[in-house]
mmCIF file of the N, C-alpha and C atoms, coordinates in Angstrom:
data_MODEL
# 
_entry.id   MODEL 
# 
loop_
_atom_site.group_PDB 
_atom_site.id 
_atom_site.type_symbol 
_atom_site.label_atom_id 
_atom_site.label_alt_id 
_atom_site.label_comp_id 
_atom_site.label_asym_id 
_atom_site.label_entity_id 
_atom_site.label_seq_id 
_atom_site.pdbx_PDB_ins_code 
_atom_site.Cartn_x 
_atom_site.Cartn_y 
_atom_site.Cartn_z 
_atom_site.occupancy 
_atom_site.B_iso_or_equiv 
_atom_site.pdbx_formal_charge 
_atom_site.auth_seq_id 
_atom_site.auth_comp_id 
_atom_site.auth_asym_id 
_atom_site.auth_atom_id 
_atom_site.pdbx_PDB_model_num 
ATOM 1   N N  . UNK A 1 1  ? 45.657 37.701 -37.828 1.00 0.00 ? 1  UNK A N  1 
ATOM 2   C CA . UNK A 1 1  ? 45.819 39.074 -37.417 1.00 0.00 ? 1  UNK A CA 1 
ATOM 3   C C  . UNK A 1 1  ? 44.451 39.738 -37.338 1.00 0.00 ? 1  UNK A C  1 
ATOM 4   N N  . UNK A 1 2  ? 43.894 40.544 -36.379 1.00 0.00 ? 2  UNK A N  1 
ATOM 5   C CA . UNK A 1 2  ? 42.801 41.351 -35.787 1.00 0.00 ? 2  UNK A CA 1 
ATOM 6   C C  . UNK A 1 2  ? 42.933 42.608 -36.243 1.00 0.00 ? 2  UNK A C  1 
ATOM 7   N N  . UNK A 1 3  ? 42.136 43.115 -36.503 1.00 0.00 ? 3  UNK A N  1 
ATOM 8   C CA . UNK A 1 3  ? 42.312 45.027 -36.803 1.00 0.00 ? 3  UNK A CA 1 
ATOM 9   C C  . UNK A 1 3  ? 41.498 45.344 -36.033 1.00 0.00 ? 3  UNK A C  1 
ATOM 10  N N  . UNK A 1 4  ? 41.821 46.222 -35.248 1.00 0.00 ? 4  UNK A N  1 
ATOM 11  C CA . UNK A 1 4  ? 41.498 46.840 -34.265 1.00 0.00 ? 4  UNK A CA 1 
ATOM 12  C C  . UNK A 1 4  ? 40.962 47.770 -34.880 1.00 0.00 ? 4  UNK A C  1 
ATOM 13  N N  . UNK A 1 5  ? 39.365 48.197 -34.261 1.00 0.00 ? 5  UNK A N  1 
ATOM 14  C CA . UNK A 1 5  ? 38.864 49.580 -34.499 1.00 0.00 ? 5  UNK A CA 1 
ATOM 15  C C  . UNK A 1 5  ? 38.930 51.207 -34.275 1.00 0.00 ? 5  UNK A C  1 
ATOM 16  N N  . UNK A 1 6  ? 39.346 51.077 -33.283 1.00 0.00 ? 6  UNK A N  1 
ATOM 17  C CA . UNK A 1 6  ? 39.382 52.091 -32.488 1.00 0.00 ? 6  UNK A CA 1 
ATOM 18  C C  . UNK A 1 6  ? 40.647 51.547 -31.416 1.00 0.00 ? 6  UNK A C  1 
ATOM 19  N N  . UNK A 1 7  ? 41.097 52.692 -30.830 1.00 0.00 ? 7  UNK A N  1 
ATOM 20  C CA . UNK A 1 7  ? 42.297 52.605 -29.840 1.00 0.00 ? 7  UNK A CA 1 
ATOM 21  C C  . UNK A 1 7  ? 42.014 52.110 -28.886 1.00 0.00 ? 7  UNK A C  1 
ATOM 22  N N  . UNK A 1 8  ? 41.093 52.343 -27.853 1.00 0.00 ? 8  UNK A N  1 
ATOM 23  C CA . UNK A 1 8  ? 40.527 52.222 -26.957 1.00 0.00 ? 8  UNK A CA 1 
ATOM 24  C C  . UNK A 1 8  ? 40.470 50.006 -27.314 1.00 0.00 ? 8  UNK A C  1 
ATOM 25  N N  . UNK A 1 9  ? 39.600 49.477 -28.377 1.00 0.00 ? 9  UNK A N  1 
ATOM 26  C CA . UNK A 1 9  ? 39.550 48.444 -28.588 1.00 0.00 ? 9  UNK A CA 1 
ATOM 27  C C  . UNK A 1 9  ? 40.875 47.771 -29.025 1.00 0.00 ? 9  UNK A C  1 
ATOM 28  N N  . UNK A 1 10 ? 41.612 47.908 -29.313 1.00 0.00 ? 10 UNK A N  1 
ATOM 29  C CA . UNK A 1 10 ? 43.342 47.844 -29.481 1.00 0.00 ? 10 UNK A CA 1 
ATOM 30  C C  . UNK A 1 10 ? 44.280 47.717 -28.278 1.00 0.00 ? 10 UNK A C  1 
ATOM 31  N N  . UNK A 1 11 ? 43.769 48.441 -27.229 1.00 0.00 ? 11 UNK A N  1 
ATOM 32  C CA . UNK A 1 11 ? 44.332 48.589 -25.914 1.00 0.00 ? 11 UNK A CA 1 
ATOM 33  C C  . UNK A 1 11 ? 43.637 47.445 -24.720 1.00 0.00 ? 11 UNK A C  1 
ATOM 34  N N  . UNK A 1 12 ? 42.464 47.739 -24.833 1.00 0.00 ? 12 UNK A N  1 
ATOM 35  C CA . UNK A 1 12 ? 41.473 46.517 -24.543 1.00 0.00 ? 12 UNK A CA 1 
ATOM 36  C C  . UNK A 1 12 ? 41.825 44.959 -25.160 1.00 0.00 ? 12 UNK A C  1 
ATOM 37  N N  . UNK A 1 13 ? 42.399 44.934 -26.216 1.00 0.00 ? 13 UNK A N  1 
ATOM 38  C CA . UNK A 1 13 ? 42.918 43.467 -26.785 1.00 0.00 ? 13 UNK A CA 1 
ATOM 39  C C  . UNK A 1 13 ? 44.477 43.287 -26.146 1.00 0.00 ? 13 UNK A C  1 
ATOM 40  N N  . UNK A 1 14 ? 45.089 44.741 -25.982 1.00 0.00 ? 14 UNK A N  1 
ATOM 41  C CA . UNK A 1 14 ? 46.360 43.988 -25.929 1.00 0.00 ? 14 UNK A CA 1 
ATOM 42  C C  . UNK A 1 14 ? 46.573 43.358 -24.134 1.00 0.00 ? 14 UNK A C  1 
ATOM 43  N N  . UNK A 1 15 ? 45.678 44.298 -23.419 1.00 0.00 ? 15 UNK A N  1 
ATOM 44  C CA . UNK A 1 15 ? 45.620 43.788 -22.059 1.00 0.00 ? 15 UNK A CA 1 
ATOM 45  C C  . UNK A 1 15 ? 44.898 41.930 -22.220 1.00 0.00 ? 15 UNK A C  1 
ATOM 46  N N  . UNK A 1 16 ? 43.820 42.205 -22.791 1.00 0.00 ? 16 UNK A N  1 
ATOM 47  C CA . UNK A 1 16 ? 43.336 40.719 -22.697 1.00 0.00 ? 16 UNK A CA 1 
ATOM 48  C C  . UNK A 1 16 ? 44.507 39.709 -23.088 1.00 0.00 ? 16 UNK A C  1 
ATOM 49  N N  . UNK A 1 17 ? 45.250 40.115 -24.049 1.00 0.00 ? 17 UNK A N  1 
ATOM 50  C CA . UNK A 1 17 ? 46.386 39.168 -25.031 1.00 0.00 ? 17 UNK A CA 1 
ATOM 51  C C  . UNK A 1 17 ? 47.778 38.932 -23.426 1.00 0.00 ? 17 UNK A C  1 
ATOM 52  N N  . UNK A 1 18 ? 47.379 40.583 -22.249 1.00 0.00 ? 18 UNK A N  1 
ATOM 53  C CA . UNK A 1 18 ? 48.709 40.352 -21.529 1.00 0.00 ? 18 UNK A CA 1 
ATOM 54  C C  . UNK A 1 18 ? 47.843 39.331 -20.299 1.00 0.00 ? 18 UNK A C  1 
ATOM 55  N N  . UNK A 1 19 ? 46.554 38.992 -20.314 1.00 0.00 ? 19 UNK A N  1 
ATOM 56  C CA . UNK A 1 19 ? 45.858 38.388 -19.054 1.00 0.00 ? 19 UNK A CA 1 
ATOM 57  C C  . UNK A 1 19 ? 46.445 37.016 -19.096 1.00 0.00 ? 19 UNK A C  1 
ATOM 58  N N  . UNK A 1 20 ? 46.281 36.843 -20.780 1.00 0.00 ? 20 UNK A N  1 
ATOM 59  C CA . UNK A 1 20 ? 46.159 35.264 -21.620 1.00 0.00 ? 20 UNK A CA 1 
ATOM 60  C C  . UNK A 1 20 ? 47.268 34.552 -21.216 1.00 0.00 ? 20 UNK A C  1 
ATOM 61  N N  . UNK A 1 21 ? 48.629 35.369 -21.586 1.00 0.00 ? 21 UNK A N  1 
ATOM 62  C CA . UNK A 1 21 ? 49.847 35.361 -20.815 1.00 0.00 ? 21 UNK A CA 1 
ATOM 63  C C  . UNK A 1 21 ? 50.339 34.999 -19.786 1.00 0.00 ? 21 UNK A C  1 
ATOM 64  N N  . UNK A 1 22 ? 49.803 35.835 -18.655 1.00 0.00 ? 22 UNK A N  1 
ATOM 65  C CA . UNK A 1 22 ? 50.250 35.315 -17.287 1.00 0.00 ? 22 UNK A CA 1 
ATOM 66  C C  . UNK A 1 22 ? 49.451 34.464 -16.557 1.00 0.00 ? 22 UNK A C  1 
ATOM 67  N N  . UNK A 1 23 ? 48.567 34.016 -17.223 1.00 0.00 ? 23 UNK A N  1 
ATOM 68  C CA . UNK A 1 23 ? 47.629 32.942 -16.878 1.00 0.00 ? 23 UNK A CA 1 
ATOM 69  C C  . UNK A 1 23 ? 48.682 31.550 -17.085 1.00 0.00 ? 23 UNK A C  1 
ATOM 70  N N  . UNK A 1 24 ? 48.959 31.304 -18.594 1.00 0.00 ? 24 UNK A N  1 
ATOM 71  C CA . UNK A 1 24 ? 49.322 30.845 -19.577 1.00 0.00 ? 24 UNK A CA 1 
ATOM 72  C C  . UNK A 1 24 ? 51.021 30.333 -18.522 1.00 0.00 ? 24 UNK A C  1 
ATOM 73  N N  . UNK A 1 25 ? 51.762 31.749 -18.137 1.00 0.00 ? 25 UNK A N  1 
ATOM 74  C CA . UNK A 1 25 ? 52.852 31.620 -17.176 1.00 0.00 ? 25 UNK A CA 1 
ATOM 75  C C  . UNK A 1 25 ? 52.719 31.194 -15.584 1.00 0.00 ? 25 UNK A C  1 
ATOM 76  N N  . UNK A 1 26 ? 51.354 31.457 -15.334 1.00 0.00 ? 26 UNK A N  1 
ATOM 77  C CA . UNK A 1 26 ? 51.112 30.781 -14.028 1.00 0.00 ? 26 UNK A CA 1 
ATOM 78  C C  . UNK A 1 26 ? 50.875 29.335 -13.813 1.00 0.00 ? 26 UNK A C  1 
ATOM 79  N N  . UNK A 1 27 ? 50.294 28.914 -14.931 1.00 0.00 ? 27 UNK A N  1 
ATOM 80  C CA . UNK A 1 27 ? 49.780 27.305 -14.881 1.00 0.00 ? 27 UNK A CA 1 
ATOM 81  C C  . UNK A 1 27 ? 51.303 26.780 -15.686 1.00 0.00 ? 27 UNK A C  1 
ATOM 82  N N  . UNK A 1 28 ? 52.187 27.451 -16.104 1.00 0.00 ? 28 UNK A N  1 
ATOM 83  C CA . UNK A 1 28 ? 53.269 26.668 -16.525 1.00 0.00 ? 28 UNK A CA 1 
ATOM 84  C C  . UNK A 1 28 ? 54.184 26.453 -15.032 1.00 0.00 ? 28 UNK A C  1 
ATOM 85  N N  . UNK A 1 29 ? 54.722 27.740 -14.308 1.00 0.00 ? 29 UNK A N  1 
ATOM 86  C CA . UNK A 1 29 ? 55.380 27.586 -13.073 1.00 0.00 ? 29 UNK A CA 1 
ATOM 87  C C  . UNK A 1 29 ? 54.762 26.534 -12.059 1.00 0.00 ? 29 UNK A C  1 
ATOM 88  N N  . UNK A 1 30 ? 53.224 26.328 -12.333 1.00 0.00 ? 30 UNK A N  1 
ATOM 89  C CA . UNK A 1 30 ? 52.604 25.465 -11.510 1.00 0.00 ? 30 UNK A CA 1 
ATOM 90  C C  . UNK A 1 30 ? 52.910 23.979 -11.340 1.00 0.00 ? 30 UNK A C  1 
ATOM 91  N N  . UNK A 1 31 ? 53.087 23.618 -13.388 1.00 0.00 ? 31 UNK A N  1 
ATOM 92  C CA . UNK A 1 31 ? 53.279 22.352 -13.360 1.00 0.00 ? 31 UNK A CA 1 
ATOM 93  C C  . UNK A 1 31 ? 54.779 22.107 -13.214 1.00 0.00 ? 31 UNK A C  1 
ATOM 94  N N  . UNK A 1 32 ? 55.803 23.073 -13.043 1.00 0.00 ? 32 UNK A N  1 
ATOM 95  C CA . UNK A 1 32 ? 57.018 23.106 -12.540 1.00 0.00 ? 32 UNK A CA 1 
ATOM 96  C C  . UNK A 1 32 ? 57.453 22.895 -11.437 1.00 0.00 ? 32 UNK A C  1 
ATOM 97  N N  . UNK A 1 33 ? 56.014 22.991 -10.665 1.00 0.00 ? 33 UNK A N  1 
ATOM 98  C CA . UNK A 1 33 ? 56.308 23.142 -9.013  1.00 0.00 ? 33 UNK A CA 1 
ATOM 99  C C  . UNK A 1 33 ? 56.922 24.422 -8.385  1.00 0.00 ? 33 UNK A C  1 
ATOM 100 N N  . UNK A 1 34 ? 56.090 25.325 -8.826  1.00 0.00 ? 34 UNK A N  1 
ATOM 101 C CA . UNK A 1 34 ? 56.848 26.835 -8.183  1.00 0.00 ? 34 UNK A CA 1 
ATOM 102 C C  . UNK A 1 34 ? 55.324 27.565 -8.493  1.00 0.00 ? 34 UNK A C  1 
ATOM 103 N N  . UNK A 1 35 ? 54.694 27.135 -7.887  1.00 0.00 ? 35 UNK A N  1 
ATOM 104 C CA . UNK A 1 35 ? 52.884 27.968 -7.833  1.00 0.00 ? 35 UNK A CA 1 
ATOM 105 C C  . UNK A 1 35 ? 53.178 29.456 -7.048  1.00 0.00 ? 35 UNK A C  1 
ATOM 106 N N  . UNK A 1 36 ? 52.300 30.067 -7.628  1.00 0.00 ? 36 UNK A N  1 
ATOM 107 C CA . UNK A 1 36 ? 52.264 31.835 -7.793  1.00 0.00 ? 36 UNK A CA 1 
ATOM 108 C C  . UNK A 1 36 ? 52.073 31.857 -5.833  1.00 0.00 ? 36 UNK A C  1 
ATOM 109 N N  . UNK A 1 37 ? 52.512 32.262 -5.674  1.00 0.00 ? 37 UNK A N  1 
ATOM 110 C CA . UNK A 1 37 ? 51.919 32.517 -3.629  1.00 0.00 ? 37 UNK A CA 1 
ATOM 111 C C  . UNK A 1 37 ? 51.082 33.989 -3.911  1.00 0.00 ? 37 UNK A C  1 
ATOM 112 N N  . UNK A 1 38 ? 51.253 34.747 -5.216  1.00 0.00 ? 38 UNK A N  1 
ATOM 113 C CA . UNK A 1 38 ? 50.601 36.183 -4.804  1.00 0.00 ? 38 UNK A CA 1 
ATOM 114 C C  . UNK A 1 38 ? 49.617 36.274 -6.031  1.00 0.00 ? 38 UNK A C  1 
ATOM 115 N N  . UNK A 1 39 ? 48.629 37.422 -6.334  1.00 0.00 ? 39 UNK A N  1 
ATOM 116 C CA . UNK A 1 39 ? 47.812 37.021 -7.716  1.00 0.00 ? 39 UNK A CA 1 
ATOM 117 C C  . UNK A 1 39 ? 48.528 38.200 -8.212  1.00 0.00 ? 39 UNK A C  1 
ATOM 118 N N  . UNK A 1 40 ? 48.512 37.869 -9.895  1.00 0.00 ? 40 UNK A N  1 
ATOM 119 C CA . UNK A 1 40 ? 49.429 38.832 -10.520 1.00 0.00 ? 40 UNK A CA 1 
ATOM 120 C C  . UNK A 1 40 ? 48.798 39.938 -10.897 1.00 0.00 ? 40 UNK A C  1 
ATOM 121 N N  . UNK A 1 41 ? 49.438 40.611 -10.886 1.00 0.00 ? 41 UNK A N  1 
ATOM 122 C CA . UNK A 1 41 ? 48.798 42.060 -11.289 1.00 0.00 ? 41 UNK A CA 1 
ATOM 123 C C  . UNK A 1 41 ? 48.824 42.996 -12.671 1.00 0.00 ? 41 UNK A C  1 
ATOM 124 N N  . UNK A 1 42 ? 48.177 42.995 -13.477 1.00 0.00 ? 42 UNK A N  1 
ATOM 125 C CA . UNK A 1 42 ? 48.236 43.541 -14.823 1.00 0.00 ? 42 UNK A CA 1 
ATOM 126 C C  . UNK A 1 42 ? 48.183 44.877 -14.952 1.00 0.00 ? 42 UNK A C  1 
ATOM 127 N N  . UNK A 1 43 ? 48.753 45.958 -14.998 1.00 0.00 ? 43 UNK A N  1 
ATOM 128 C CA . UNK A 1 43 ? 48.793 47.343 -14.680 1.00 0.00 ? 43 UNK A CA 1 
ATOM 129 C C  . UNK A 1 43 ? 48.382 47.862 -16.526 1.00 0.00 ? 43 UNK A C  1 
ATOM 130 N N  . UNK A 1 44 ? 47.720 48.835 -16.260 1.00 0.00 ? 44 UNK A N  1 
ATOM 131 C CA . UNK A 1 44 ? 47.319 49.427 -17.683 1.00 0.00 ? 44 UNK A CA 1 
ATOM 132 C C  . UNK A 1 44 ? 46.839 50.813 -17.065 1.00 0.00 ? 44 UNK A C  1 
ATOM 133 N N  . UNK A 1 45 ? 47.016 51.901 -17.686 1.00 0.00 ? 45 UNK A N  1 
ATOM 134 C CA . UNK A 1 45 ? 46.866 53.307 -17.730 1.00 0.00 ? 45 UNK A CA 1 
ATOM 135 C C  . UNK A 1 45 ? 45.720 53.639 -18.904 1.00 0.00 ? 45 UNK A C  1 
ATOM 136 N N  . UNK A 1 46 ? 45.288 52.818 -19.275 1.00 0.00 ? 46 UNK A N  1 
ATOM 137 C CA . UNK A 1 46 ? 44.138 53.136 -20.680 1.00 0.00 ? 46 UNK A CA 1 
ATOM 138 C C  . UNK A 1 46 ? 42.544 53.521 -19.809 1.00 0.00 ? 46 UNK A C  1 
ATOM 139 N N  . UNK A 1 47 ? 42.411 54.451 -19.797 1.00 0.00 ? 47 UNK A N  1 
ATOM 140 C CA . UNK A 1 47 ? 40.830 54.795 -19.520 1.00 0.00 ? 47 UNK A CA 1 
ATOM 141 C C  . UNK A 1 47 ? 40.015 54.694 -20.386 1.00 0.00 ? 47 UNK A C  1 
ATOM 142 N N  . UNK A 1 48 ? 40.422 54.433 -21.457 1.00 0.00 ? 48 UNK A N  1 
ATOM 143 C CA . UNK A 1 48 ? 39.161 53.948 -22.822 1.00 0.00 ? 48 UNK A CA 1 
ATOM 144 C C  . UNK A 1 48 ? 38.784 52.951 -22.111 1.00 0.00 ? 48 UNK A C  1 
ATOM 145 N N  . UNK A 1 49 ? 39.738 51.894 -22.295 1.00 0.00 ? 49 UNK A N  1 
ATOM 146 C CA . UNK A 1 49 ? 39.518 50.171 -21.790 1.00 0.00 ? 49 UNK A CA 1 
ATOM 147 C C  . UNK A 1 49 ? 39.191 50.277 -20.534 1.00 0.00 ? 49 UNK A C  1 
ATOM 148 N N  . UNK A 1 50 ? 39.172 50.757 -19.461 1.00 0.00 ? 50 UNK A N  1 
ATOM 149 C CA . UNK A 1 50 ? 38.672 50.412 -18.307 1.00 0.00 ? 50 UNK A CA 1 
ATOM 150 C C  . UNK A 1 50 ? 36.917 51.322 -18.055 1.00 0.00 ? 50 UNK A C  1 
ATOM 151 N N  . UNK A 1 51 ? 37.239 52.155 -18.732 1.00 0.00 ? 51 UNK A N  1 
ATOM 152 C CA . UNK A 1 51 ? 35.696 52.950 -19.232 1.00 0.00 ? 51 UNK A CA 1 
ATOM 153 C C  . UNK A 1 51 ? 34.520 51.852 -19.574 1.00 0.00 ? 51 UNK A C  1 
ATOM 154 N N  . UNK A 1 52 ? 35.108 50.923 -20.787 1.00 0.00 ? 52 UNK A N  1 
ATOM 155 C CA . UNK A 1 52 ? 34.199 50.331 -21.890 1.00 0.00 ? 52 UNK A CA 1 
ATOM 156 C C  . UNK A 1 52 ? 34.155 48.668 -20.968 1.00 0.00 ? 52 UNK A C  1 
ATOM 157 N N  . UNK A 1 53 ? 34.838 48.540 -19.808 1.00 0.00 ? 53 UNK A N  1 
ATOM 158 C CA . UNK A 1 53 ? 34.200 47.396 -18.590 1.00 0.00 ? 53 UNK A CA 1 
ATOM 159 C C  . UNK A 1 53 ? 33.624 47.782 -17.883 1.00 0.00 ? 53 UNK A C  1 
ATOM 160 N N  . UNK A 1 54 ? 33.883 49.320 -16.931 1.00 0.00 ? 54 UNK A N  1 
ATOM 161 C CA . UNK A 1 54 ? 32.948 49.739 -15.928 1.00 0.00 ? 54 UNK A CA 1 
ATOM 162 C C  . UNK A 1 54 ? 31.631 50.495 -16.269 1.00 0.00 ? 54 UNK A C  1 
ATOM 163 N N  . UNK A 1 55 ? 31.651 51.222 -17.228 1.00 0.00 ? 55 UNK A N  1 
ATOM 164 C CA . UNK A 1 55 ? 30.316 51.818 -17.354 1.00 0.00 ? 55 UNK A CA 1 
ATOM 165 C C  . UNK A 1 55 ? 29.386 51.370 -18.840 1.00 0.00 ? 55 UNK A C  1 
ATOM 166 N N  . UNK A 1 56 ? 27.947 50.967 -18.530 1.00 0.00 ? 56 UNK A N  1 
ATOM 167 C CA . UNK A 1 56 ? 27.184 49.830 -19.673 1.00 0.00 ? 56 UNK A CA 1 
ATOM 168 C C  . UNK A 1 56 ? 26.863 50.690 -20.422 1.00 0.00 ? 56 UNK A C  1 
ATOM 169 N N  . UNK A 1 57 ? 26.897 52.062 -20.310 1.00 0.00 ? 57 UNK A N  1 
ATOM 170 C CA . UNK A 1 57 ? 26.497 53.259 -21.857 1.00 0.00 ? 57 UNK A CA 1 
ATOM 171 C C  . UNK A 1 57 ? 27.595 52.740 -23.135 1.00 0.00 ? 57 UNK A C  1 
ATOM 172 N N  . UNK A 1 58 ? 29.077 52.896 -22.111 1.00 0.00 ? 58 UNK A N  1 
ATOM 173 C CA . UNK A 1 58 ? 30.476 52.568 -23.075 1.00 0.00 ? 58 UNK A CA 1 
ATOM 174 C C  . UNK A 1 58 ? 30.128 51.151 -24.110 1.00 0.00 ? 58 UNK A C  1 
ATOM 175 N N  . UNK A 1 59 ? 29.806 50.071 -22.567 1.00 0.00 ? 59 UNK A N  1 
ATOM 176 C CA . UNK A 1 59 ? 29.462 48.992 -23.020 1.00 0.00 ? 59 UNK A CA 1 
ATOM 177 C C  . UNK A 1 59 ? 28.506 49.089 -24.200 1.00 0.00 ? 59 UNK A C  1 
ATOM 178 N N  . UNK A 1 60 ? 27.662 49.332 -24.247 1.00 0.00 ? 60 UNK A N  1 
ATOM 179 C CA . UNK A 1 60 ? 26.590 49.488 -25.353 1.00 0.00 ? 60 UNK A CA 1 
ATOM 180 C C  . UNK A 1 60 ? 27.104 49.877 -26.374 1.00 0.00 ? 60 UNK A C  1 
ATOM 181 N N  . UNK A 1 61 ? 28.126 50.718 -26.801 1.00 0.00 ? 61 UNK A N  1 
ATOM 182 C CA . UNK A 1 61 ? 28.398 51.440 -27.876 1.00 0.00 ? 61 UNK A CA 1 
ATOM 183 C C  . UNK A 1 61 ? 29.670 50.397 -27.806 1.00 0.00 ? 61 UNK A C  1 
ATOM 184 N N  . UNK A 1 62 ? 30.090 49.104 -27.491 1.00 0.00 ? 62 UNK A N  1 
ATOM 185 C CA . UNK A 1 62 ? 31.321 48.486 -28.327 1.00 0.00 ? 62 UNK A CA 1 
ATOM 186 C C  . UNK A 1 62 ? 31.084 46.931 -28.034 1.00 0.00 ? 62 UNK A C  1 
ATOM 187 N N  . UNK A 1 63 ? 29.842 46.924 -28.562 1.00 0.00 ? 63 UNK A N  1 
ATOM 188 C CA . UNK A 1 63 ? 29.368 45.836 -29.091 1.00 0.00 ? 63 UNK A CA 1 
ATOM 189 C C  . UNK A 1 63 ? 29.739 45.206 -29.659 1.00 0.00 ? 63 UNK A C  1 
ATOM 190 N N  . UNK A 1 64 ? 30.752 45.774 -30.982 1.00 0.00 ? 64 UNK A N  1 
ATOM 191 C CA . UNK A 1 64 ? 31.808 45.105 -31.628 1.00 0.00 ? 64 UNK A CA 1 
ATOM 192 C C  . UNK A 1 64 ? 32.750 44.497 -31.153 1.00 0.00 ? 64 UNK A C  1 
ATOM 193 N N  . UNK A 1 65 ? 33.233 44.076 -29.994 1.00 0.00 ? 65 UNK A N  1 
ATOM 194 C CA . UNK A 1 65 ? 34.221 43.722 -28.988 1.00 0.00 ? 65 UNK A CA 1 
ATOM 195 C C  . UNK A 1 65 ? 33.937 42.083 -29.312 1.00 0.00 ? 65 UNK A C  1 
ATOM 196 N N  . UNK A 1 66 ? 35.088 41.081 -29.471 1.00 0.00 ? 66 UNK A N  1 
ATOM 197 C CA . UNK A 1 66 ? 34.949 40.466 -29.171 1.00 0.00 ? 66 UNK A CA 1 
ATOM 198 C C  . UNK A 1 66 ? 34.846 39.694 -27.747 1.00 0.00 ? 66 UNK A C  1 
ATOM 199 N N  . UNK A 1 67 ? 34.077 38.468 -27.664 1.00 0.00 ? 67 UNK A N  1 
ATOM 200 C CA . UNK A 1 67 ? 33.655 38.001 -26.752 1.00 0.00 ? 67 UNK A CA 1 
ATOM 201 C C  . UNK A 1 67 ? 34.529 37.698 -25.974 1.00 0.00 ? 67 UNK A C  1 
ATOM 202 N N  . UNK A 1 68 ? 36.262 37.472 -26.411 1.00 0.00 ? 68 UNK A N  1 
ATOM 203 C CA . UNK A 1 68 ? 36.830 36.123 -25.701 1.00 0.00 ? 68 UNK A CA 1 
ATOM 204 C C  . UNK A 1 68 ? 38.102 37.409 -25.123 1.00 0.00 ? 68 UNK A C  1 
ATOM 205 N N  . UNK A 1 69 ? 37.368 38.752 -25.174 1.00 0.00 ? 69 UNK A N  1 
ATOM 206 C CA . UNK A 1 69 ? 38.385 39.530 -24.170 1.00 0.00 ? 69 UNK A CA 1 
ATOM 207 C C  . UNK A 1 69 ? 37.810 40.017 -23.088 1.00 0.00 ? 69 UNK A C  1 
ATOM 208 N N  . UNK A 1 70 ? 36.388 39.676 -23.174 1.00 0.00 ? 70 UNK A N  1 
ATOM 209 C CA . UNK A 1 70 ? 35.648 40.136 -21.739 1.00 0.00 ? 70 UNK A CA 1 
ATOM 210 C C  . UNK A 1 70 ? 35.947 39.435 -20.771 1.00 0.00 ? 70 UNK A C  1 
ATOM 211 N N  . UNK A 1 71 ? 36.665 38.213 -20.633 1.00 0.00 ? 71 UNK A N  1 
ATOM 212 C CA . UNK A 1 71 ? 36.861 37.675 -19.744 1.00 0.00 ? 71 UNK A CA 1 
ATOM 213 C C  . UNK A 1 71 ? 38.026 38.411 -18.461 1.00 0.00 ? 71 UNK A C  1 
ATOM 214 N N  . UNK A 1 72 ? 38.664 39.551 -18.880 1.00 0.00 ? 72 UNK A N  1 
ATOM 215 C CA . UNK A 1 72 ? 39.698 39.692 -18.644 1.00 0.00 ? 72 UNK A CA 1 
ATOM 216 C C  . UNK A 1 72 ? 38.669 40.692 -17.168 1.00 0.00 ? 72 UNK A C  1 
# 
């Protein structure tokens, strides 16, 4: 279990945790033989979390972030 610091970093994990997911559900339908025809779309309303990817001031100040949600 993770403790989240701040909301903004909480919201930012749970999107990364929903990327992990439909990744996770795409390469399963794949090896099923039913591959994605469209790319999926992850919808989130959090402007913390999309703040602290688009602008490097945010970035700078959440340094504490782990590494393995920037991928998202």
């Amino acid at each position: 279990m993770v403790v989240a610091r701040s909301v903004g970093e909480a919201e930012h994990k749970a999107i990364a945790q929903g990327v992990t997911e439909i990744r996770w559900l795409k390469s399963l339908f794949s090896e099923l033989g039913y591959p994605c025809a469209h790319v999926p779309i992850l919808w989130s309303d959090n402007l913390t979390a999309k703040s602290i990817v688009e602008n490097l001031v945010f970035h700078a100040r959440a340094k504490h972030l782990e590494i393995d949600i920037h991928f998202v």
